[in-house]
C-alpha positions in Angstrom: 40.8 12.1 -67.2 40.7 13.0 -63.3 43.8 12.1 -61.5 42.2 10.6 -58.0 42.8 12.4 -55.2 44.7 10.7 -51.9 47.8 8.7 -51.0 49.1 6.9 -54.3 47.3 3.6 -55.1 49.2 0.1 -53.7 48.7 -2.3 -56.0 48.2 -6.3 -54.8 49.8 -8.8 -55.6 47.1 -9.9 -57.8 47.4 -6.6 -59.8 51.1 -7.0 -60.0 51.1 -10.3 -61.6 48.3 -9.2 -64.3 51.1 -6.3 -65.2 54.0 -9.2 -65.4 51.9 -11.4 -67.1 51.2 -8.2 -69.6 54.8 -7.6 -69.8 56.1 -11.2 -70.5 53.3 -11.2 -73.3 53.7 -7.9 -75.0 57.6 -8.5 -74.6 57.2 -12.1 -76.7 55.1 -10.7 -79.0 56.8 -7.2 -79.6 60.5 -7.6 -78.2 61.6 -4.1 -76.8 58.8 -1.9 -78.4 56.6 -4.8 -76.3 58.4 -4.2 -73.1 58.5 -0.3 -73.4 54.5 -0.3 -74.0 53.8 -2.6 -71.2 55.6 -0.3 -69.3 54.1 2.8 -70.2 50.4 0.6 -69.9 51.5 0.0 -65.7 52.7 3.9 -65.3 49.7 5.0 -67.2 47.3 2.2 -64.6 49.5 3.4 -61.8 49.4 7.0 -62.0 45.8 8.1 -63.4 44.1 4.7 -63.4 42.2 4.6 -66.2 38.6 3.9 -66.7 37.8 0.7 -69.4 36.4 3.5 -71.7 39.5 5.3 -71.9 41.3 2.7 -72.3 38.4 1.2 -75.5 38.7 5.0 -76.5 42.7 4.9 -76.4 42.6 1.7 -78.8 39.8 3.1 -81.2 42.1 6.3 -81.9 45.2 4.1 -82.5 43.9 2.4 -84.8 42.4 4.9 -86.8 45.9 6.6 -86.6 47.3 3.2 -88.8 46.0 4.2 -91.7 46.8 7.8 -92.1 50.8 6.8 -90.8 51.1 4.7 -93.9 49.5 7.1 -96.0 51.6 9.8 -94.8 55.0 7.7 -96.1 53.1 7.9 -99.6 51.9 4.5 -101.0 54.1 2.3 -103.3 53.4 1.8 -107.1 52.7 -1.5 -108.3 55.6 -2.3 -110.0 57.5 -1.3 -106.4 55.4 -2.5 -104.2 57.0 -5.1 -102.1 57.9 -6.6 -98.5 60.2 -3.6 -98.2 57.3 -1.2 -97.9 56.2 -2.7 -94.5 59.5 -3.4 -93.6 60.9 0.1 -93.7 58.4 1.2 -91.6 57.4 -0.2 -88.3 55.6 2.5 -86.8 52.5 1.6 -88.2 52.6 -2.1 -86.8 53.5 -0.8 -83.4 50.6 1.4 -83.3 48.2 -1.6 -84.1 50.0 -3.7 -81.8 49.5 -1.1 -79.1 46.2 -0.3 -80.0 45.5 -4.4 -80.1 46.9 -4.5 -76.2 44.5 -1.4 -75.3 41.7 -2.9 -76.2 42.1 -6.4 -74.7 42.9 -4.4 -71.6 39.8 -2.3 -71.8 37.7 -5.3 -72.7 39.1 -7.3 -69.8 38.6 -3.8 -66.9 34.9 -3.7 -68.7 34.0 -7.4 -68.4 35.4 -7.7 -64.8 33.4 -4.4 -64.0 30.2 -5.5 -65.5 30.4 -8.9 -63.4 30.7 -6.9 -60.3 28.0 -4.4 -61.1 25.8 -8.0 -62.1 26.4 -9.3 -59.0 23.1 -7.9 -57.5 20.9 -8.8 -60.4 19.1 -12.1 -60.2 18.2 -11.8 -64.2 21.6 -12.3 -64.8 22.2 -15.5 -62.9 22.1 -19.0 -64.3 18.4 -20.2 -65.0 17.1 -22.1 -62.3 15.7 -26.3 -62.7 12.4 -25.3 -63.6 13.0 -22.9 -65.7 11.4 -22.5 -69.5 14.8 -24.6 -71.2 13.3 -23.7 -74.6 15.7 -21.2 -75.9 18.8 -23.1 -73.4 21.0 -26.2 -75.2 19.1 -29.7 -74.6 21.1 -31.7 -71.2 22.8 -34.8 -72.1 19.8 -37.6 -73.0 17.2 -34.7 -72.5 14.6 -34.5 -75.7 14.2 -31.9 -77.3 11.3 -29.0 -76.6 9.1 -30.0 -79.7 10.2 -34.3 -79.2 11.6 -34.7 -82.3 14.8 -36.2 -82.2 17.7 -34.3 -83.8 19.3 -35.5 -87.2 
């Protein structure tokens, strides 16, 4: 990743409630592992600002790291395995519950990007009155396209 060039980036206020709102739930959700990743997620926004793809790419690699951190603690037997297993380790749930918060963060950046790139293209705009409605829900009291009336 590029590291932008110029004065450091001032966030709005905006920007700074989507980081408490991140914080308050990744703190509920994951106590003080939940606070230190929402903390690392704002330095990691503030200082580099990543792209929704790096973040999407972040997430994928976390959670194909789960599985090989439980296999690397060696997998119980049957007549062991119990709650204890997941218990005794947490490292694997905090990986999937930061990869989790990475991709909801990179879904978000990419939706909100996408919108403003749409913004110019009139095929992505809500059909207009006289539109073909055949493949759109029927309106309140409309009939259907072929006039039969539904079940």
């Amino acid at each position: 990743m590029k590291r932008r060039a110029g004065p450091p980036r001032r966030p709005s206020l905006r920007t700074a409630g989507g980081w408490l709102a991140l914080a308050a739930v990744l703190t509920l959700l994951g106590g003080r592992a939940g606070l230190v990743l929402a903390a690392l997620i704002v330095l990691w926004d503030l200082l580099l600002a990543p792209a929704p793809r790096a973040l999407l790419l972040a997430a994928l690699l976390g959670f194909l790291a789960v599985p090989v951190t439980i296999l690397l603690r060696g997998l119980p037997t049957g007549a062991t395995l119990s709650p204890d297993f997941a218990a005794g380790s947490l490292l694997p749930h905090l990986l999937a519950g930061t990869s989790l918060a990475l991709l909801v963060l990179g879904i978000l950046r990419d939706v909100r990007a996408g919108l403003a790139r749409g913004a110019g293209h009139p095929e992505l705009d809500a059909p207009a009155a006289g539109a073909d409605r055949a493949l759109l829900p029927p309106r309140p009291g409309e009939r259907p396209p072929d006039s039969q009336e539904p079940p």
